[in-house]
C-alpha positions in Angstrom: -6.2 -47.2 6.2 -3.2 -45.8 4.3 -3.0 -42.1 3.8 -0.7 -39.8 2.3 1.0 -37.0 3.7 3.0 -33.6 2.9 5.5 -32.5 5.8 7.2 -28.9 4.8 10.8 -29.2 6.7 12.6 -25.8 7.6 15.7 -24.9 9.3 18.0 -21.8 9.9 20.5 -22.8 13.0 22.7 -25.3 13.9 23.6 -26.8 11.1 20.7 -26.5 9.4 21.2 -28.1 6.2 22.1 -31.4 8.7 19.2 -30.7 10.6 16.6 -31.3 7.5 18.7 -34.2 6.0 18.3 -36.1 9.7 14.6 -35.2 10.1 13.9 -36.6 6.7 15.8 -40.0 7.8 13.6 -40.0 11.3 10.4 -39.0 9.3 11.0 -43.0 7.6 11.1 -43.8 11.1 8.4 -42.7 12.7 5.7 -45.3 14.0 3.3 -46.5 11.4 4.9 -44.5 8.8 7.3 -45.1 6.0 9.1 -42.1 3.9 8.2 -42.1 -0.1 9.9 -39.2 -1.4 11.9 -36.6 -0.6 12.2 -33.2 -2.8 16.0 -31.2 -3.1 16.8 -28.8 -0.2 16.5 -25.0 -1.2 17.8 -21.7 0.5 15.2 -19.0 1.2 14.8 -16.0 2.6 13.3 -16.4 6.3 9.5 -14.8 6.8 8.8 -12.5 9.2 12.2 -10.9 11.3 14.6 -10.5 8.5 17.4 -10.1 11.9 18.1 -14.6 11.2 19.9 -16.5 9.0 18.6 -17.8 5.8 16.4 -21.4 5.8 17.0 -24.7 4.5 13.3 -26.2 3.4 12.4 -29.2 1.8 9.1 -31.2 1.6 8.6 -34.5 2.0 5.7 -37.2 0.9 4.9 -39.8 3.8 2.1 -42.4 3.6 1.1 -43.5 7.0 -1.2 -45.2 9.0 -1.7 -42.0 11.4 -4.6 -39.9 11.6 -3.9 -35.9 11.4 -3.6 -35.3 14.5 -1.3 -38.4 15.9 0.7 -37.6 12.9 1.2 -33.6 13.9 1.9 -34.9 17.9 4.9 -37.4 16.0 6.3 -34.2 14.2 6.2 -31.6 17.4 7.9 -34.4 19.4 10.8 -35.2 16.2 10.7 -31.3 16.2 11.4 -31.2 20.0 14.8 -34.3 20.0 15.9 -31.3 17.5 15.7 -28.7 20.3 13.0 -27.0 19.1 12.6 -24.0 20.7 9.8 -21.4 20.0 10.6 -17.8 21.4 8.9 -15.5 18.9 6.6 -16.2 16.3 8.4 -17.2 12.8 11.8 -16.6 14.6 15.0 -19.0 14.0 14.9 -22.3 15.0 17.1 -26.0 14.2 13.9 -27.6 13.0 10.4 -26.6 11.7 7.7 -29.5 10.2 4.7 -28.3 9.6 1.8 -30.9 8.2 0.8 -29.5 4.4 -1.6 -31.5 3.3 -3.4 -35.2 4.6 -4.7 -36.9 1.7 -7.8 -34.4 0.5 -8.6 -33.8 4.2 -9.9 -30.3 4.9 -9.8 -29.5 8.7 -10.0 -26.6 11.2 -8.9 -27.9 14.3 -7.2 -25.4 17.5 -4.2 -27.4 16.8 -4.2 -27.9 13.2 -5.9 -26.6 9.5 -5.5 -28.7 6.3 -4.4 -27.7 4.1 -1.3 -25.8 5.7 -3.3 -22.1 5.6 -0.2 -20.7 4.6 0.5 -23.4 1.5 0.0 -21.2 -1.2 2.1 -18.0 -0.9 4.9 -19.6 0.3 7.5 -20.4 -2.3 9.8 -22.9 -0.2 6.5 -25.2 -0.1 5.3 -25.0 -3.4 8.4 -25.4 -5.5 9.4 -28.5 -3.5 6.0 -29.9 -3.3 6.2 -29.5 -7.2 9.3 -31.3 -7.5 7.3 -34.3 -5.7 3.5 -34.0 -6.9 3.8 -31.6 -10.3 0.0 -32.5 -10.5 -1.0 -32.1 -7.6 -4.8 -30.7 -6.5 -4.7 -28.9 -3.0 -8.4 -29.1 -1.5 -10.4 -25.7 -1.7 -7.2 -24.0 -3.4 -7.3 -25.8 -6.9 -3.9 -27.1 -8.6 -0.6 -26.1 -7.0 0.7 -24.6 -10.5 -1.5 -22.3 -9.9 -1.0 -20.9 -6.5 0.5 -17.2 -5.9 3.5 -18.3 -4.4 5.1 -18.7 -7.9 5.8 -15.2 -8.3 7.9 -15.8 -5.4 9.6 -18.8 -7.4 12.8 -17.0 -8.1 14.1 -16.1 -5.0 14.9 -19.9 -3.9 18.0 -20.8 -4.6 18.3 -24.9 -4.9 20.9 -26.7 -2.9 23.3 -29.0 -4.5 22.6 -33.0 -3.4 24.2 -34.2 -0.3 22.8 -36.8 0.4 
């Protein structure tokens, strides 16, 4: 069966900029998987320790044949070829992918909640998710227009096209 996926991409080291735009490429490659859509790369403000570098975060829209949870172990392992390392809790790192939403799925797993808990006050997910899915419905949080993370909006700043 064919679902469809959101996968928010972050990045403040190394490059990061060339770290998003090579995740996105692998995302099309991943097994059972194929890439639809990719939104523009934006510069925000890091949460948490403001002692890092600014992020790169984009969002892309996959439709694959994984369930949730083989789909999360293909994005810690593409997270991991990136050198993912985690010392600190919403500290720097070269690549970040966290699962937004699968299909209308709600789950609350140890390893994983759908939708992303953090989805609607985060402005670097919602204004690229926009750019992908304008009318988009997020399960037990109504339409992403209307989420908090708007007020927030502002403080993005898009990136120019590289690709």
């Amino acid at each position: 069966m064919l679902s469809h996926a959101y996968i928010g991409l972050g990045s403040n080291l190394d490059g990061p900029r060339d770290h998003v735009e090579r995740a996105l490429d692998e995302l099309d490659g991943l097994k059972l998987t194929r890439l639809l859509a990719a939104s523009s790369c934006y510069a925000s403000r890091p949460v948490g320790p403001q002692d890092q570098p600014d992020f790169v975060n984009a969002v892309a829209h996959l439709e694959t044949r994984l369930s949730p949870l083989a789909l999360l172990d293909q994005l810690q392992a593409l997270e991991q070829r990136h050198a993912r390392v985690r010392r600190r809790h919403w500290g720097p790192r070269t690549l970040d992918l966290d699962l937004l939403l699968y299909d209308d799925q709600c789950l609350d797993h140890p390893r994983l909640r759908l939708p992303h808990p953090e989805i609607a006050g985060r402005a670097f997910v919602v204004v690229p998710l926009h750019e992908l899915a304008p009318t988009l419905e997020l399960p037990g949080l109504g339409p992403l227009k209307a989420l908090p993370a708007w007020q927030d909006a502002d403080d993005l700043r898009a990136l120019l096209p590289q690709r």
